[in-house]
C-alpha positions as CSV (number, residue, x, y, z in Angstrom):
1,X,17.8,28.8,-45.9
2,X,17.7,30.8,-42.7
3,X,20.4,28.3,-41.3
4,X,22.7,29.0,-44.0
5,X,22.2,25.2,-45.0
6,X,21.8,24.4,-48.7
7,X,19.3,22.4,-50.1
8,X,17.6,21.5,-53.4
9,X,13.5,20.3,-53.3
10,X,13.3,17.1,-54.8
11,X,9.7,16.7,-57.0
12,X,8.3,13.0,-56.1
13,X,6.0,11.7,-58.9
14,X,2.8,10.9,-57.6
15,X,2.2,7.1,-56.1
16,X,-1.3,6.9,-55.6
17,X,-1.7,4.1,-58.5
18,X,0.8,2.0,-57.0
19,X,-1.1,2.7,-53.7
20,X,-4.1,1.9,-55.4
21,X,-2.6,-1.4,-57.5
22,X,-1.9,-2.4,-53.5
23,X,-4.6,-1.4,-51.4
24,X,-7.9,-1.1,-53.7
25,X,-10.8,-3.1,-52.4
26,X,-11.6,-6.3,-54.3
27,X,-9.0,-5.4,-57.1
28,X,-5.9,-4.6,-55.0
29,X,-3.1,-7.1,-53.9
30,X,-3.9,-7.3,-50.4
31,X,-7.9,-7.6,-51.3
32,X,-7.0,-10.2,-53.4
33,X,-4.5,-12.0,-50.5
34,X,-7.2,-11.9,-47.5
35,X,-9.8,-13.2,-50.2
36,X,-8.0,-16.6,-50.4
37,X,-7.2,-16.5,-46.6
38,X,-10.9,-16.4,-46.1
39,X,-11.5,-19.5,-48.1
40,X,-10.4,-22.9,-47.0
41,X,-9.1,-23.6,-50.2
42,X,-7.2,-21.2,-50.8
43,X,-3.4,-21.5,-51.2
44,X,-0.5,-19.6,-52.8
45,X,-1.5,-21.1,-56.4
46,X,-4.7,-19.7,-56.5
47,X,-3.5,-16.1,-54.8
48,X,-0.6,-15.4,-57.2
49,X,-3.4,-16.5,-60.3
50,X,-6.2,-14.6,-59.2
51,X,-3.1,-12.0,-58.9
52,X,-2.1,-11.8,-62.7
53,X,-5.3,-12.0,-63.9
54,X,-7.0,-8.7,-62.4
55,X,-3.6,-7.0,-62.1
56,X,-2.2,-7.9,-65.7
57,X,-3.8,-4.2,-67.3
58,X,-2.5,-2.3,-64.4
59,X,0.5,0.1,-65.6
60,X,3.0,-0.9,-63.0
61,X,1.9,-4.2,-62.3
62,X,4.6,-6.6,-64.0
63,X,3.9,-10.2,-64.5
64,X,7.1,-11.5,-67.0
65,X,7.2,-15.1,-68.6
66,X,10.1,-15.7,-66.9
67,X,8.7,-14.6,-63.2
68,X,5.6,-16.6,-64.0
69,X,6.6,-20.2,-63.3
70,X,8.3,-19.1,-60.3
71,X,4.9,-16.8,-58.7
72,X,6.5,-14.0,-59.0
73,X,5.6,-10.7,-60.0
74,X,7.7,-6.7,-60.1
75,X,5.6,-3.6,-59.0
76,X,7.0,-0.5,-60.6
77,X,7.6,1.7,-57.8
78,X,9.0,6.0,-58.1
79,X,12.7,4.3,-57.2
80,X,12.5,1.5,-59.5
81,X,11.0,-2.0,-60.1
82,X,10.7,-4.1,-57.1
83,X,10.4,-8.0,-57.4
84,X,8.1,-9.6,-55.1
85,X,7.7,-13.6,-54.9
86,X,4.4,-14.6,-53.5
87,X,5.4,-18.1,-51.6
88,X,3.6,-19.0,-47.9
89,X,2.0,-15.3,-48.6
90,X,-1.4,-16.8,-47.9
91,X,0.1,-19.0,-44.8
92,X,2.1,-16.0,-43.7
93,X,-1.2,-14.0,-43.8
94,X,-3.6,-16.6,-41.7
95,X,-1.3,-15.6,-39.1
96,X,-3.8,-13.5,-36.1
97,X,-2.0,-10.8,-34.1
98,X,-2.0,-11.7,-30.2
99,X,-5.3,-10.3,-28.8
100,X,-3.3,-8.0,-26.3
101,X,-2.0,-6.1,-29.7
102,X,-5.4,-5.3,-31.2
């Protein structure tokens, strides 16, 4: 205002469930990801089932009958839903970050 420039506040909801739906321990997506990374059996199957069963109450957590067959799943975030397919996730995520990096 000082500068003369004009400008209107823009009111972000707040995010923390989809935080939450993400990050929780032992309920959240990524909890859920390095739990079948852990495992030796674990795969991308397993992950993506594991995901629609503890995530399926969660109010923007989508899991349609038409993303299902493909392991796929839609995360309502403030901008929108966002469509997320879960294949090589648990590969991708075995992946250890060069020791020099830690």
């Amino acid at each position: 205002e000082r500068e003369g420039i004009l400008w209107k506040f823009i009111s972000f909801p707040d995010n923390q469930d989809v935080l939450d739906l993400v990050e929780m321990k032992r309920v959240g997506i990524m909890s859920v990801l390095d739990e079948q990374c852990i495992v030796e059996w674990g795969s991308d199957d397993k992950f993506i089932n594991q995901l629609y069963r503890r995530c399926k109450g969660h109010d923007r957590f989508v899991a349609t009958s038409q993303q299902t067959p493909y392991a796929k799943f839609s995360i309502e975030h403030y901008a929108g839903y966002v469509e997320y397919s879960t294949e090589e996730w648990v590969e991708k995520n075995k992946d250890q970050l060069p020791a020099a990096s830690v």
